[in-house]
N, C-alpha and C positions, 0 to 999 in steps of 0.2 A: 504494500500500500504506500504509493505516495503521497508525504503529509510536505507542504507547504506553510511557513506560519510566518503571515502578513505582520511586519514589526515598522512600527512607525516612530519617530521622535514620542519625546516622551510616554514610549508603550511602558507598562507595572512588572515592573522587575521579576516579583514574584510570581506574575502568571507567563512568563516567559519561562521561566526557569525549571518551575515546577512541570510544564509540560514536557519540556526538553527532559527533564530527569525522569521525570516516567517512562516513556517513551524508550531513552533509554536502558532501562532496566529492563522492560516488556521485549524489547532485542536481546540484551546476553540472557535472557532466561529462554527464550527461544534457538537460540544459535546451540546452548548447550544441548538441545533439543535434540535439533535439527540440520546445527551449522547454518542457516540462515535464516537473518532478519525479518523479523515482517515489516517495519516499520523506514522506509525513505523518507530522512527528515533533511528538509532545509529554511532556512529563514532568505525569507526574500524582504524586498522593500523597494518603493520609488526613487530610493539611493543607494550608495556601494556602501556608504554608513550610517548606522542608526544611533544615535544619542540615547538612552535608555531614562524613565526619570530620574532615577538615582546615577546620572552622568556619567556610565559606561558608555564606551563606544564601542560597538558591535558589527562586524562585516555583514550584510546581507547584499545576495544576488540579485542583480537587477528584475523587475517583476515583469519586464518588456521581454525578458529573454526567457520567460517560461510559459512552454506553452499549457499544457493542461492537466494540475494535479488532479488525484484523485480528489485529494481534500485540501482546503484551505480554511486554516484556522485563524480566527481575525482576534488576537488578546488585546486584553485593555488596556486604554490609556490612562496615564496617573491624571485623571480631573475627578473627580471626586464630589465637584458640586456643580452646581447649572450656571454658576456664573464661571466658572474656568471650560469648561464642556462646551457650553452654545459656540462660544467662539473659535475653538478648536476644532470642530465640527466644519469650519467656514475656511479651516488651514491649506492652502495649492496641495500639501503633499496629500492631505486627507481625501481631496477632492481627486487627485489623480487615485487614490486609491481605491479609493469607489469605481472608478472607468473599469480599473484591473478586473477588481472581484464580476464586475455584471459581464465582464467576456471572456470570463473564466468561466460562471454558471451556464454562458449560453453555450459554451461548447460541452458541458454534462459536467463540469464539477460540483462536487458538494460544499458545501460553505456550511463552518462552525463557528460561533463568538463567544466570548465568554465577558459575562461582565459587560463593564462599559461600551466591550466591542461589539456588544447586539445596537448600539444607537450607530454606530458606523454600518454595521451591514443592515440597517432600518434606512438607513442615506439612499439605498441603491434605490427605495423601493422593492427591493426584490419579496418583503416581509409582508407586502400587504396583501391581504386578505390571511394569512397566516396567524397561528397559537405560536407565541414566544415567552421567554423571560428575560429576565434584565437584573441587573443587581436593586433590590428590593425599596432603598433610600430614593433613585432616583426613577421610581415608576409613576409619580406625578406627570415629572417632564417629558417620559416618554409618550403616555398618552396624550396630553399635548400635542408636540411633534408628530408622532404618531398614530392618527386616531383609526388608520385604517388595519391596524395590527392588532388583534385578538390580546391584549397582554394576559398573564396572569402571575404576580411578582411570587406566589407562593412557591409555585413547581421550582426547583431545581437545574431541574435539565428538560427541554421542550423540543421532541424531533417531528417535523413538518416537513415532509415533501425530502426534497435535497438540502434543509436547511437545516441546523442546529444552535439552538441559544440555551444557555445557560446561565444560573446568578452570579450571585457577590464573588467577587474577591476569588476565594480556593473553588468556586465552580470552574477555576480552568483545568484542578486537579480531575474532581468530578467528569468534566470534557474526557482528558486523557485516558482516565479509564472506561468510558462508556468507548470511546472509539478500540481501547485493546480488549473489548469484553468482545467487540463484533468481530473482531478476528480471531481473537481465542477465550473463549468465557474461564476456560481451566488457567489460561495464563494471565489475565485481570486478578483472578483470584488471590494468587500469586503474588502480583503486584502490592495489589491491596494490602496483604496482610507484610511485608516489606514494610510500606510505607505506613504503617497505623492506619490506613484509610479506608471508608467505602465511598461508594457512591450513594448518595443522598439524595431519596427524592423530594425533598423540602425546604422550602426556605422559611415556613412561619415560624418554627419557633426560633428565629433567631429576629425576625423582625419587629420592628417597636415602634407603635404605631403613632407617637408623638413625633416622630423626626416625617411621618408622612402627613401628618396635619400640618406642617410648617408647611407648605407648599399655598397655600390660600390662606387668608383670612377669617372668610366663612367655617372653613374647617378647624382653624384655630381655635373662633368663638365654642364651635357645634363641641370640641374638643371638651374645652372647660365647662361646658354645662354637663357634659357626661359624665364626667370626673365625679361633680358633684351629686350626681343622682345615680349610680353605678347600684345604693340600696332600691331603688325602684323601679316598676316595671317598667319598659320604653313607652314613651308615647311619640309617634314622629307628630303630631300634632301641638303636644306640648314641646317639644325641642324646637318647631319652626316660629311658634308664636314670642317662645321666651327670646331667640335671635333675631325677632323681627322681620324673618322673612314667611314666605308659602311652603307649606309640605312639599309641594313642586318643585320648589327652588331649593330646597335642603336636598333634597333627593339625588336633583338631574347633579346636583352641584359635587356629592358626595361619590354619587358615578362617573362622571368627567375626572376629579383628581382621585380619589381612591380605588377606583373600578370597584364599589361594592356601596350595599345599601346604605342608610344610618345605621341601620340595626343591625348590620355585619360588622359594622365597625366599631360603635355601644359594645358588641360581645366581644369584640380582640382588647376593646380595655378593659375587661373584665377579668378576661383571660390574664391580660398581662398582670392586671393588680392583684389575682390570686396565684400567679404563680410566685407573683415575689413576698406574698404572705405567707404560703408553703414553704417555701427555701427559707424562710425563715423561721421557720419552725411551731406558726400558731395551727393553733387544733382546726382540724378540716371545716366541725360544721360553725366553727364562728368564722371560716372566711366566708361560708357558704352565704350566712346572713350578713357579711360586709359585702357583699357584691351580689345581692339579691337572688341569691337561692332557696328553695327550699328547703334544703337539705346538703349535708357532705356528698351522698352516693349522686345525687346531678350532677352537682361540681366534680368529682372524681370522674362524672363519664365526659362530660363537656373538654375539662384537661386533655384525656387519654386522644377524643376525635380531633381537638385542634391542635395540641402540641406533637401528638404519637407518641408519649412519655406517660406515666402515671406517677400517683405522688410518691410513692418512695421513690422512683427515677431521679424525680425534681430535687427529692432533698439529699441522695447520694450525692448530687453532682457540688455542692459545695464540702463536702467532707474533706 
């Protein structure tokens, strides 16, 4: 399998790195095999140098002079927020990069990204009408940008068609191995247990739902009022009234930046405020009645369906 991996100025060190390492390993564990690799890896790029953000300089092959990988993997750029991102986005070499990737797809390649680099292959268009993910902070901005792209920031890893996205940050790990499990599931496995790692289908429980309220106002307000009513039943009638807006306009406004209802997003801070009651060691059924439950046993199934953790999972993990 030929893998190609699009490296641009300031592309994340560690999702370079980490892929190249996988990779790999997923070859001398094959070679010892079989004497040969599965895995043809090279870093291309719209220069003979790439700048890394942590100011490595890196050779990569011109991206003019390759004609059609199997795979091309697009990692992230170190921007981190929408005000270093938008304009990065606007960079000649980003721009040339995009040319690459949509005449690389039209002759049958597959195109992977991970992280930030799903809003660069979101550039081509090539995403629209497509299920993706993206690193989870910045799924405001994408649907934004993006409104023709199915998002959903929870999944992990998203494969559509010829295309692959995956989340935050280590989903370039996550990548690596989903592409060595399709060539060898016994030799991912392998990997995996190498590298402490699996493949993860999820990204909520790592997500926190106040860094995605920051993206609006409206959601900010709709925020703080949850906060304070987290012991009461939802009413989107009383959330729209007390913020002065229409049930209609809490709603549409809650789906445009969150991609989810009030009432999907009232139960992820719920969630969140009992998992940090858990890990802190108070008794189930008083988180139950601090975040409006009936009981311990809802809360305990409500945890298990949106984290995939139970409570002793939750309070191991600070031991």
């Amino acid at each position: 399998m030929r893998i190609s991996i699009l490296a641009l100025d300031g592309l994340f060190d560690t999702g370079l790195t980490v892929t190249l390492d996988a990779l790999a390993i997923a070859n001398r564990f094959a070679q010892r095999r079989s004497k040969t690799a599965l895995f043809e890896v090279s870093i291309v790029g719209v220069r003979k140098r790439v700048r890394t953000g942590q100011g490595f300089l890196i050779p990569a092959q011109e991206a003019a002079s390759v004609a059609k990988p199997d795979w091309i993997i697009v990692p992230a750029l170190t921007t981190s927020t929408p005000e270093s991102l938008i304009p990065a986005l606007e960079r000649k070499d980003v721009k040339q990069a995009v040319k690459h990737l949509l005449a690389w797809h039209g002759k049958g390649a597959h195109i992977a990204s991970s992280c930030i680099g799903s809003f660069l292959l979101a550039e081509t268009g090539l995403l629209d009408g497509h299920e993706a993910t993206t690193t989870w902070w910045l799924a405001p901005l994408f649907r934004q940008r993006y409104p023709n792209v199915s998002l959903d920031e929870s999944r992990m890893l998203v494969s559509s068609g010829r295309l692959v996205t995956t989340g935050a940050a280590m989903g370039h790990l996550d990548l690596a191995l989903w592409l060595i499990r399709k060539a060898s599931p016994d030799l991912s496995q392998m990997v995996s247990r190498y590298l402490l790692a699996d493949i993860r289908s999820s990204q909520a429980p790592y997500i926190i739902p106040n860094h995605l309220a920051q993206a609006d106002p409206l959601i900010v307000r709709f925020e703080r009022w949850a906060r304070e009513h987290l012991k009461e039943g939802f009413s989107l009638q009383q959330a729209a009234s007390a913020l002065a807006v229409s049930a209609r306009t809490l709603q549409r406004r809650c789906q445009s930046v969150l991609g989810k209802s009030p009432l999907d997003y009232f139960q992820d801070l719920r969630v969140e405020h009992a998992r940090s009651l858990v890990q802190g060691g108070v008794d189930l059924e008083e988180i139950a009645a601090e975040v409006g439950y009936a009981d311990g046993a809802t809360l305990r199934s409500l945890l298990r369906q949106r984290l995939g953790r139970g409570v002793r999972e939750l309070r191991a993990d600070l031991r």
